[in-house]
N, C-alpha and C positions, 0 to 999 in steps of 0.2 A: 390510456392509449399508449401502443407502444409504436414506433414509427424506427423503418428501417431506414439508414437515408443510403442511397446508392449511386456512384455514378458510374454508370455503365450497367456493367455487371460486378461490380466489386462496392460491398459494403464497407459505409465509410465511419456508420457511426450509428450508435442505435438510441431513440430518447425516450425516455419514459417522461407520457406526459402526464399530470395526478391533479383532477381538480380540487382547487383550493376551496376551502370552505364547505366542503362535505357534498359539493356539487355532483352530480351525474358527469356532464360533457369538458371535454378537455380544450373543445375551440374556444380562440376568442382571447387566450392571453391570460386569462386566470385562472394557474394552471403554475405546478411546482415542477421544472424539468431535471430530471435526472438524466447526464449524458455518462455513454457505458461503451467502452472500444470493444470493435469485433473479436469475438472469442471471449468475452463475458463467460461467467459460470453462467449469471443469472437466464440470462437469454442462451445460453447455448445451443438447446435442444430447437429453439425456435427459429434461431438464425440457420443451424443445417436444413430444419426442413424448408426455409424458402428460397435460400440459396443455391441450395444444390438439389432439390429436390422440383418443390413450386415453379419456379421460374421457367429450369428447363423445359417441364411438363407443359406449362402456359404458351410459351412461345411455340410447341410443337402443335396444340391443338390450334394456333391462332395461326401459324404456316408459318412463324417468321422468326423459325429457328436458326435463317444465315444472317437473319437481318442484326446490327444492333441495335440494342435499350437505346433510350435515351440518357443523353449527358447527366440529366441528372434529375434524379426521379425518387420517389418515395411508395412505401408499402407502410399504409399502416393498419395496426390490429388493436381488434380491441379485445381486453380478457374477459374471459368468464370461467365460472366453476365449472372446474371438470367433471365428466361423471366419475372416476374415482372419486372420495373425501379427501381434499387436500391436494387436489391436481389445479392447475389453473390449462384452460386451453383458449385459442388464441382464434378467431373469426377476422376475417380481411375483411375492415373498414373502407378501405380504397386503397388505389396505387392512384399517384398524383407526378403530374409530370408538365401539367401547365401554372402550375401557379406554386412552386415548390418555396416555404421560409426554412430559412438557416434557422436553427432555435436557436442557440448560440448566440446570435445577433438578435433574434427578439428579443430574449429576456435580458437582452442589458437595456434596449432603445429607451431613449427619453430621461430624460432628468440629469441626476448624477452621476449614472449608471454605467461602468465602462467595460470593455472587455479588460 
């Protein structure tokens, strides 16, 4: 899962989530997080299309192009093979905006674990 985190309209931070143990799903915590600042090589092409592309497009067909996002909210995707060989393309998981976790703060929580 790759999870755009945003507040407003300005991304803040993008995480790669990678289930541990050769799992399918990335919720739940066991899950190796990779955090990546906006303008990434890696994510580059994925961040222009939702940020400047996605979004605007979303909020025009939903009418609430004067309105703003929420404070603070999340896009995430999950990859898959491209039809090219060797392309990865990216499917909207969900956008989440009631119940949003800082990864950052979960993968230290509990034990000895600090930021």
């Amino acid at each position: 899962e790759v999870r755009m985190l945003m507040v407003g309209d300005v991304l803040q931070m993008i995480v790669h989530k990678k289930p541990e143990g050769g799992g399918l799903s990335a919720v739940g915590g066991n899950s190796a997080y990779t955090y990546y600042k906006p303008g990434c090589v890696e994510y580059a092409d994925l961040e222009n299309k939702f940020v400047n592309e996605d979004i605007p497009q979303l909020m025009k067909v939903l009418n609430i192009e004067n309105d703003p996002l929420p404070l603070l909210w999340t896009g995430d995707f999950i990859p898959r093979d491209g039809d090219v060989p060797g392309t990865t393309d990216y499917v909207v998981g969900e956008f989440n905006c009631s119940c949003v976790g800082i990864s950052k703060f979960q993968a230290v929580c509990g034990g000895e674990k600090t930021l």
